[in-house]
C-alpha positions in Angstrom: -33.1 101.4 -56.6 -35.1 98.5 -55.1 -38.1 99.8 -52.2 -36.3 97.3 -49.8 -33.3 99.3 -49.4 -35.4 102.3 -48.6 -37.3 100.5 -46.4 -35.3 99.3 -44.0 -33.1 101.8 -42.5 -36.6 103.5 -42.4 -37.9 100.2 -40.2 -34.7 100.1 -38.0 -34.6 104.2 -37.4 -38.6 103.8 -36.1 -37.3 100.9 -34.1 -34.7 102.2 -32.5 -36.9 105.5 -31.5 -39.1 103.7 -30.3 -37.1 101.7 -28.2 -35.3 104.9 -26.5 -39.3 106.2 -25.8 -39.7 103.1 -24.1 -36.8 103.4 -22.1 -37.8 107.2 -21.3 -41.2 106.3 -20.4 -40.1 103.4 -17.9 -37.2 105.7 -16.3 -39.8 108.8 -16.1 -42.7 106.7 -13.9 -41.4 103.8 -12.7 -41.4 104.6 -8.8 -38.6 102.2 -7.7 -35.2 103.8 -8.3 -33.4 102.5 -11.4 -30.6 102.8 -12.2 -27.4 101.8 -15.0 -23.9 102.2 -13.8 -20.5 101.7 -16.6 -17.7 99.3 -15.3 -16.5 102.0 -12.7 -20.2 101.6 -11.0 -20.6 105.6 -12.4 -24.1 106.0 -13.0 -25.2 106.3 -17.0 -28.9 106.3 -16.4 -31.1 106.6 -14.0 -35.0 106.9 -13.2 -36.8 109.8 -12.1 -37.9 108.0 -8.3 -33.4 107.8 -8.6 -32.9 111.4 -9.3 -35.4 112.7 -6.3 -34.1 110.1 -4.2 -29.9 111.7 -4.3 -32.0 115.2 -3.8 -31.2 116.1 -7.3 -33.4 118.5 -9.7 -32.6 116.6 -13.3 -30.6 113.1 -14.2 -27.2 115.3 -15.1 -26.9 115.9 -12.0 -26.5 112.6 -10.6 -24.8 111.1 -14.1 -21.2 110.5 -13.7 -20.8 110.0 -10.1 -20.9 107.2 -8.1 -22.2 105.8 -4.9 -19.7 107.0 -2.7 -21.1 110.5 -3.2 -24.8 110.1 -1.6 -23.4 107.2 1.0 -21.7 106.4 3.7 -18.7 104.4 2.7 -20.1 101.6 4.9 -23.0 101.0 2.2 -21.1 102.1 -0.6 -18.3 100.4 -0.3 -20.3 96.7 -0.3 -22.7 97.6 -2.9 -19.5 98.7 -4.9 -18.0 94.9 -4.7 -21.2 93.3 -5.4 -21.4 95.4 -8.6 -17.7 94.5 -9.3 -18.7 90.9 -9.1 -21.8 90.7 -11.3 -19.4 92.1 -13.5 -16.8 89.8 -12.9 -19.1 86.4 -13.0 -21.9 87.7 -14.8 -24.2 86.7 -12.5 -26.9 88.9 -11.1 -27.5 89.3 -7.5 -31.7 89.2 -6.6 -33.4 90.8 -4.0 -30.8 91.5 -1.4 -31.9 93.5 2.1 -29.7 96.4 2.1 -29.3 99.3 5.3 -28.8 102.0 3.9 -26.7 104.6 5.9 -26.4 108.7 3.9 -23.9 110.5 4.1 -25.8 112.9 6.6 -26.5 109.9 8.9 -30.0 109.3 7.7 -30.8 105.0 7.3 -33.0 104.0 4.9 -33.8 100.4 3.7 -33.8 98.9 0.7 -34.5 95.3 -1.6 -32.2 95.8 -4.2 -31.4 93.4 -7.3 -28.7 94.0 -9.6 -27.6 92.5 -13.1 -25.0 92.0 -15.6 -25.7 95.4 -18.4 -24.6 94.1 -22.1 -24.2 95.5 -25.4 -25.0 93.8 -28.5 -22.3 91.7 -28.5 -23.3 90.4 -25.4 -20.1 91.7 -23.4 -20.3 93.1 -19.9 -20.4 97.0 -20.2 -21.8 97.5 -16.7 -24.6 96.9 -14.4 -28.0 98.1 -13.9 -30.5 97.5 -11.2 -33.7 98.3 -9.5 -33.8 99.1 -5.7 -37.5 99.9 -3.7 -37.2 101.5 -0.5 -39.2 99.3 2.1 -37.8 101.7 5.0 -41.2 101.5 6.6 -42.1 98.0 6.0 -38.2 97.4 7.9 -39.3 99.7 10.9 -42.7 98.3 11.3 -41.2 95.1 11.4 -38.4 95.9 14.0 -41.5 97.9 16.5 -43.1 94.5 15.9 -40.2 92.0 16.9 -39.4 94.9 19.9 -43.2 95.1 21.2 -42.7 91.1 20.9 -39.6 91.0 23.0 -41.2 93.2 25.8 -44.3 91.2 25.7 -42.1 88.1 26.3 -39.6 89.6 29.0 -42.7 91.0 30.8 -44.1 87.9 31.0 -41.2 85.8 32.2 -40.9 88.5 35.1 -44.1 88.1 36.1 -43.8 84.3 36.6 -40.0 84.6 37.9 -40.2 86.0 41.4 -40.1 83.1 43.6 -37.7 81.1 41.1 -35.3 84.2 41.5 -35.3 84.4 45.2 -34.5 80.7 45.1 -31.8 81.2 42.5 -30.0 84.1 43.6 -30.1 83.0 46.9 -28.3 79.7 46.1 -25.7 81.5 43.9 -24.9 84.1 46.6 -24.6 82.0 49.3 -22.2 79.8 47.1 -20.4 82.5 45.8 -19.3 84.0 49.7 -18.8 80.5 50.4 -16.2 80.3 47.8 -14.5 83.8 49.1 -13.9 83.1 52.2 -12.1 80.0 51.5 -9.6 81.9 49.2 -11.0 80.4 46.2 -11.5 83.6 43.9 -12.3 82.4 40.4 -15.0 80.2 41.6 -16.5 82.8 43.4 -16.5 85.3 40.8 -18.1 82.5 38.5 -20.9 81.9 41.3 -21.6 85.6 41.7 -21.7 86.2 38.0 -24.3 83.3 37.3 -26.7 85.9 40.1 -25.8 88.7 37.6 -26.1 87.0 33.9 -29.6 86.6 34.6 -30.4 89.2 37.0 -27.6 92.5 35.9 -29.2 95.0 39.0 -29.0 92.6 41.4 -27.1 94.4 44.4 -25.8 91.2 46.9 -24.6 90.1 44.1 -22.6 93.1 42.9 -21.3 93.5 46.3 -19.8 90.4 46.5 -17.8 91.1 43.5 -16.7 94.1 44.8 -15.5 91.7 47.9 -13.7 89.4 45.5 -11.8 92.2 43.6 -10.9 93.4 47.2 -9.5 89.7 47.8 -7.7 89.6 44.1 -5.9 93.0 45.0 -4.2 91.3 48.3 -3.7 88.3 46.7 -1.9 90.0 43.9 0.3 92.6 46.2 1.7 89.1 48.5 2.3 87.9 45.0 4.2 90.9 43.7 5.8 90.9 47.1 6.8 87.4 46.9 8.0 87.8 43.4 10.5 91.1 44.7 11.9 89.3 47.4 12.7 86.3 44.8 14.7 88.9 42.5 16.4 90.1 45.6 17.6 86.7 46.4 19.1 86.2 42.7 21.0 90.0 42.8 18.8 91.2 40.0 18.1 94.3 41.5 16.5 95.9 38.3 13.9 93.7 38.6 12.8 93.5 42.2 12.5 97.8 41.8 10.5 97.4 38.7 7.8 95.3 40.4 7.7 96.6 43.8 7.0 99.6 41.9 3.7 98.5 40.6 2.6 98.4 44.3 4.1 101.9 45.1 2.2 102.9 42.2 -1.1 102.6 43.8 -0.6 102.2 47.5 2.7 104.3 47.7 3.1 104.2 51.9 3.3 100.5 51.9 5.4 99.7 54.3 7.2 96.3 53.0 7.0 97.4 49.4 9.2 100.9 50.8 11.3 98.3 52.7 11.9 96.0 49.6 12.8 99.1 47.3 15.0 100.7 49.7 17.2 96.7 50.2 16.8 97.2 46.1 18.1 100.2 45.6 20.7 100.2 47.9 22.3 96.8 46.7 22.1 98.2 42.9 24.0 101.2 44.4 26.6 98.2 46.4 26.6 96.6 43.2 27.4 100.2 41.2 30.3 99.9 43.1 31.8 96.9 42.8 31.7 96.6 39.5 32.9 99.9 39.2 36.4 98.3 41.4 36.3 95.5 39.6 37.1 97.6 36.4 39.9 99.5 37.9 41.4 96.0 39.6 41.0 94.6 35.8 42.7 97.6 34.2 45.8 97.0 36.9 45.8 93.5 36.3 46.0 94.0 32.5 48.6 96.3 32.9 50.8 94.1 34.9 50.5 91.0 32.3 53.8 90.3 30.6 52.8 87.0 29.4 54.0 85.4 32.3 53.3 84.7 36.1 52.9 87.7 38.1 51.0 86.5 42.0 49.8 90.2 42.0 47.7 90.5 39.0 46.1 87.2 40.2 44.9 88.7 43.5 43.4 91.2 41.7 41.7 89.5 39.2 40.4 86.9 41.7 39.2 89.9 43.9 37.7 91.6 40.6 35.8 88.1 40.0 34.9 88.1 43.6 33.0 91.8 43.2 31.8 91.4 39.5 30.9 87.3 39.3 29.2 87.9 35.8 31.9 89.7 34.1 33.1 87.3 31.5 36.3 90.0 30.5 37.2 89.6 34.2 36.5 85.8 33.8 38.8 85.2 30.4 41.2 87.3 31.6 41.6 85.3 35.3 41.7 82.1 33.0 44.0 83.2 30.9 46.8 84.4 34.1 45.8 81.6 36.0 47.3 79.1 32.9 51.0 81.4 33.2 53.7 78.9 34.2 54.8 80.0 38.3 58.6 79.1 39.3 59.0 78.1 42.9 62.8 78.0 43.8 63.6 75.6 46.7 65.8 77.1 48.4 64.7 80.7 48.3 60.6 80.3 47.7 60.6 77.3 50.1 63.0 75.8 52.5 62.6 72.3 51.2 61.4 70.6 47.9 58.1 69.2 50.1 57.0 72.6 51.3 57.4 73.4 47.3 55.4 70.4 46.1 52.6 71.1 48.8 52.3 74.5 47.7 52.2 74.0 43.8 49.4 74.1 41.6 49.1 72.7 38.0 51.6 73.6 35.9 54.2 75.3 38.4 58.0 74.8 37.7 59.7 73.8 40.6 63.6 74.0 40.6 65.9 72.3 43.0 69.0 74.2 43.5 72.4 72.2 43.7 72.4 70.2 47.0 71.1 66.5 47.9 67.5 66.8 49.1 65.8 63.9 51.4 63.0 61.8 49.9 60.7 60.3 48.6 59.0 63.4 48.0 54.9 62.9 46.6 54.2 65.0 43.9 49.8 65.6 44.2 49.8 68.2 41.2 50.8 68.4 37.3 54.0 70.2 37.9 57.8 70.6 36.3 60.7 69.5 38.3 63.9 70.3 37.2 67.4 70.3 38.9 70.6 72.2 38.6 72.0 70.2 36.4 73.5 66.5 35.7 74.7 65.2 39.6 74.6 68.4 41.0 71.1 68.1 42.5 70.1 64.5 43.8 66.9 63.1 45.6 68.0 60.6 48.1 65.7 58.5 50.3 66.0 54.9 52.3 66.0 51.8 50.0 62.6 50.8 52.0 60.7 53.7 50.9 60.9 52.9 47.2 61.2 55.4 44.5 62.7 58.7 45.5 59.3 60.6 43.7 
């Protein structure tokens, strides 16, 4: 047996123990938390500084589980995705600002950078990273951008009196201008240009308090208005629903209480009607034999009269109204002229057996017929034309 084939497993077994005392050594004393995480973003490996940091005694502890145990979901769940897209694109993410938020409400603050993990094949089995915690750094740098702020507000205060009694004397002034010529919006805009820049400003306040007075009067001769309108076009339903919204808040009103009551009691009117016109539409259903009958008409056309919407009512009248009447002269009418001034379109109008004077005008689409060959004639002067 050669000494290189000895050799070298030797070579590669030192190699590789070293390299996992290496690894050790780094994850043991590094004090930024490091961490390795599979495809799931469950932890694999992590530092020491990692371990005390989740409150846990040894790495076992902390192996296997993920984020979403030691933080809220609102860190977890982002640093999750960004994980899920190293993976994806293989393409690390450096040095990101992260807030940190525990799952027992503490915030902490970190610079986190996270990378693609490989094996030696080079495919993506994971991620790793390094995160330091620069909580304090963060704090002292939002007391300093806070003392700043102050600083600068203070400042601007100092300097602003007179330029504030000029301003919010002009605004105020233009805003109770605005109200008391009924102009709302532009007052409210006026007042609120006072308050934008100075919030505890009390004239200011006031007059918006005037102005939502003015809106509530303008809206109640609106919903008032708007009643009335639904009363006017019979839709009772209506004009109670929003002369409610008044009674709602100021419930001894006197015209919203008179506008109800006109409501209610023409719903009631209209209850009533309709209710008739059903019962004259059942009579006049009953009474339909297919051809004229004057009764069932009345009805209907008083049914239409009390339920004008009713399209059953409606066909039905339509369809009664087209029946064929007969109108018998003699007997109906004395003469054929009292007939033909009484007809409608599509009446029959028989002439009994007798010679009737002419010419007689026919105004409407109507039948004529006779008691038979010579036995009813229409006789009129030779001057006056035709006999019809």
């Amino acid at each position: 047996m050669s000494s290189a084939g000895t050799i070298a497993p030797f070579v590669a077994q030192r190699s590789s123990n070293l390299d996992r005392a290496l690894v050790a050594a780094f994850l043991e004393n590094i004090p930024d938390k490091v961490f390795f995480k599979d495809r799931r973003s469950r932890f694999i490996a992590v530092s020491r500084s990692c371990v005390q940091n989740f409150g846990g005694a040894t790495a076992t502890q902390i192996i296997g589980r993920t984020d979403f145990d030691f933080y809220a979901a609102s860190h977890a769940r982002p640093a999750y995705e960004d994980e899920q897209q190293v993976i994806r694109t293989g393409e690390p993410i450096l040095n990101k600002i992260e807030r940190e938020i525990w799952t027992d409400g503490r915030v902490t603050w970190a610079l986190t950078s996270r990378l693609p993990l490989r094996n030696y094949d080079g495919v993506i089995i994971g991620t790793f990273g390094l995160s330091k915690d620069i909580t304090r750094h963060r704090e002292l740098e939002m007391a300093l951008d806070k003392a700043h702020k102050e600083l600068v507000d203070a400042s601007r205060l100092a300097g602003m009196a007179e330029e504030q009694t000029q301003f919010v004397g002009y605004w105020t002034g233009q805003a109770i201008a605005e109200l008391e010529s009924g102009r709302l919006d532009e007052a409210t805009a006026a007042a609120r240009q006072v308050l934008e820049r100075f919030p505890a400003e009390k004239e200011a306040a006031a007059i918006l308090d005037r102005i939502a007075t003015a809106r509530i009067s303008q809206s109640r001769a609106s919903t008032i208005a708007a009643a009335r309108e639904a009363l006017d076009q019979r839709q009772w339903n209506l004009a109670i629903s929003t002369i409610r919204t008044i009674l709602a808040t100021t419930p001894d009103d006197p015209d919203a209480k008179s506008i109800l009551a006109d409501a209610i009691a023409a719903l009631e009117k209209s209850a009533a009607d309709q209710a008739k016109a059903a019962e004259l539409l059942k009579m006049a259903v009953a009474r339909d034999q297919g051809q004229f009958d004057q009764q069932a008409l009345d009805w209907l056309r008083e049914a239409s009269s009390l339920d004008p919407e009713n399209q059953e009512i409606t066909s039905r009248l339509e369809k009664l109204s087209s029946y064929t009447r007969t109108l018998r002269v003699p007997g109906d009418f004395a003469t054929p002229a009292e007939a033909l001034a009484n007809a409608h379109d599509r009446d029959r109008i028989v002439l009994g057996a007798a010679t009737w004077k002419g010419p007689l005008v026919i105004n409407a689409a109507v039948e004529l017929q006779g008691a038979g060959f010579a036995e009813t004639r229409v006789e009129c002067p030779p001057e006056s034309g035709s006999a019809i």
